[in-house]
N, C-alpha and C positions, 0 to 999 in steps of 0.2 A: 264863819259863813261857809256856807257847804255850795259846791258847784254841778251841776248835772251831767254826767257821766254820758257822752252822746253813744245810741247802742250799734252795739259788734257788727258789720256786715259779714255775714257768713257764706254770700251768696257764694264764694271761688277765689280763689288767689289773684290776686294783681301780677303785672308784671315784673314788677319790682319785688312780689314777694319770696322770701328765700325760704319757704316752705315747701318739697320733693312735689312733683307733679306726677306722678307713678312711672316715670320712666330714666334712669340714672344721665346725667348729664353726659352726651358722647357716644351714646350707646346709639347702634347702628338700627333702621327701621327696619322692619321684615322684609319691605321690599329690598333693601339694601344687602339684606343678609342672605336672600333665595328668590332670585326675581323670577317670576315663573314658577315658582315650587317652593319644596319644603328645602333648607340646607341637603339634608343624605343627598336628595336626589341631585341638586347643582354637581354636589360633590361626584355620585355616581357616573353621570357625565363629562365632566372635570377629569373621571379616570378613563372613561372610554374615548376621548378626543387621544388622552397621551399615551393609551396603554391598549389599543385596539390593532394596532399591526400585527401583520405575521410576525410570528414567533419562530424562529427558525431553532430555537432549543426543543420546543416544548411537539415542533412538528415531527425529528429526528425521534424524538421517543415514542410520537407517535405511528411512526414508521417501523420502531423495531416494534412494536407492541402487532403491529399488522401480518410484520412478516415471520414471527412467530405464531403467529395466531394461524397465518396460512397454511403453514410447513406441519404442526400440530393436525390441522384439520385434514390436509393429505396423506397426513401418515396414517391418522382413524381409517378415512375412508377405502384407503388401501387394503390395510389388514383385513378393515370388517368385508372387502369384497375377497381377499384371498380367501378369509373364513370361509363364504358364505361357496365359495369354489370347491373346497378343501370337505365339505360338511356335503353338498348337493353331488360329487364328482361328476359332473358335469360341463362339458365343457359349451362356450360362448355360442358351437357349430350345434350340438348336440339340442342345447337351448331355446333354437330356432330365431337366433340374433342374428341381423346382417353386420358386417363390418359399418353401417352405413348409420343406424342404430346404437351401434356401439360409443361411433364416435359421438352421435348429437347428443347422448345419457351422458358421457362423460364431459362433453362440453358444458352441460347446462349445467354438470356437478360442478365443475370447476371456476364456472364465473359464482353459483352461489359461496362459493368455500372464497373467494376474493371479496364478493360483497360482503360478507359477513367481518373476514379480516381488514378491510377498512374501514368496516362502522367501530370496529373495536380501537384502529388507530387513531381515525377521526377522534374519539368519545374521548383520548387519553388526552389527545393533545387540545381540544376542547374546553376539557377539565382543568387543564395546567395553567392555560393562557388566561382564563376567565371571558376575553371579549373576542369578537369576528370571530365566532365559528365557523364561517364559510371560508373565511380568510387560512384559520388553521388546516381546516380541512384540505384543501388545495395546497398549501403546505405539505402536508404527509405525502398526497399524490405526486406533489416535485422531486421531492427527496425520493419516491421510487424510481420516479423515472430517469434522474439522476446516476442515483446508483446505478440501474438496467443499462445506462447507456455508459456508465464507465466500466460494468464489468464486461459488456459488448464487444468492446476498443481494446480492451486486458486479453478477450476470449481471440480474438482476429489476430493480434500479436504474439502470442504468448503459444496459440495453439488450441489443441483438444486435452491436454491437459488440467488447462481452467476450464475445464465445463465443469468439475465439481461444487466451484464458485458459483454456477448460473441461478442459484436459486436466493441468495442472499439479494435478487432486487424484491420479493414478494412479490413479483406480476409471472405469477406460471404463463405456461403455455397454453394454449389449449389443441386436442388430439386433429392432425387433419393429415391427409392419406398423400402419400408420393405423387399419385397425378394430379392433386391441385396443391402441391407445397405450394408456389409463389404466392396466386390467390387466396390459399388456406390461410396461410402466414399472414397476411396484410390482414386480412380479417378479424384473424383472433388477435393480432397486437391491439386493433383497431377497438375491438370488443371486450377484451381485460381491461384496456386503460380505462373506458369510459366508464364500465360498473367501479374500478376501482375508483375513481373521481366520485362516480355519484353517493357511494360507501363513505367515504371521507367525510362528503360536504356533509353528507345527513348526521355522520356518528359527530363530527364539530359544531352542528349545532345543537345535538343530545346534549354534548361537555356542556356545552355555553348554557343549556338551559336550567342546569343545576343552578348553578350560582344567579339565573333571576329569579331562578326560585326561593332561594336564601333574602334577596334583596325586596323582593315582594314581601315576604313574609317579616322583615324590618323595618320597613313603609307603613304595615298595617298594625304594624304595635303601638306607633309611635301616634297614630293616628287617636 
């Protein structure tokens, strides 16, 4: 005697069925794996919460990169004006330069030769740290003015002997005449520091922007 076979339901698995349901037992939800985003990006975050401080290594590098870059660029512009003295025999009187002229061309040379040397410290120590560019940036300008004030304290002590040292802070001086030394002085410490600050912050967020650039461009692969 033969019995009737009742037919297959195929609509879905039961709960009791031990058939894979497309997802491995344990395995975490997306939400659970990237709330907010994809995993990189948690992760990218995840490294800028723990790894976004100043750098006080990556800022020192950043500092001799500036004050080489300074001392390089006042050496060019020196020569190429000796040249340019040396070739014209002319001299500044002869020229029809006041002392007054002389000094605001060589000021305005000298804060760009600073700006330039801390976009290049900024951009190193930027590049080293990978996050807070601004943070780095302001780092390189510490460590100058660091320095400036400990070889200051060495130069007051020690005498006119250390003035050979005075240039290792990377914050030249800039040109201002005997009857306004005190005001001249306040002026241009006032004036180097801050282009040198603003040089920093912009060359550390240059650095920084490599590496979102690389991160961007890992984002949109994956995608």
């Amino acid at each position: 005697m033969s019995s009737a076979v009742p037919p297959r339901d195929d609509r879905g698995p039961s709960y009791d069925d031990p058939r894979p349901t497309g997802r491995p037992a344990g395995s975490p939800t997306p939400a659970a794996t990237a709330p907010g985003g994809s995993p990189d990006r948690e992760l990218l975050r995840q490294q800028r919460e723990r790894f976004g401080s100043m750098k006080f290594g990556a800022c020192f590098f950043g500092w001799l990169t500036a004050t080489g870059t300074a001392v390089i660029l006042t050496g060019l512009i020196a020569a190429v004006g000796v040249g340019i003295g040396f070739n014209t025999g002319l001299t500044p009187q002869q020229a029809g330069a006041t002392p007054t002229t002389l000094g605001v061309t060589a000021a305005i040379v000298l804060l760009v030769v600073v700006l330039v040397a801390y976009l290049a410290g900024g951009y190193v120590a930027g590049r080293m740290a990978r996050f807070s560019g601004v943070k780095q940036g302001v780092g390189v300008w510490l460590w100058a003015v660091i320095v400036a004030v400990v070889l200051g304290i060495l130069g007051f002590v020690i005498g006119d002997q250390f003035n050979a040292l005075s240039r290792l802070s990377g914050l030249p001086s800039l040109p201002v005449s005997g009857t306004t030394a005190t005001t001249g002085a306040v002026i241009s410490i006032v004036a180097v520091a801050v282009v040198a600050l603003v040089g920093a912050i912009l060359g550390g967020l240059a650095g920084m922007r490599y590496h979102r650039r690389v991160d961007r461009a890992t984002f949109d692969d994956e995608v």
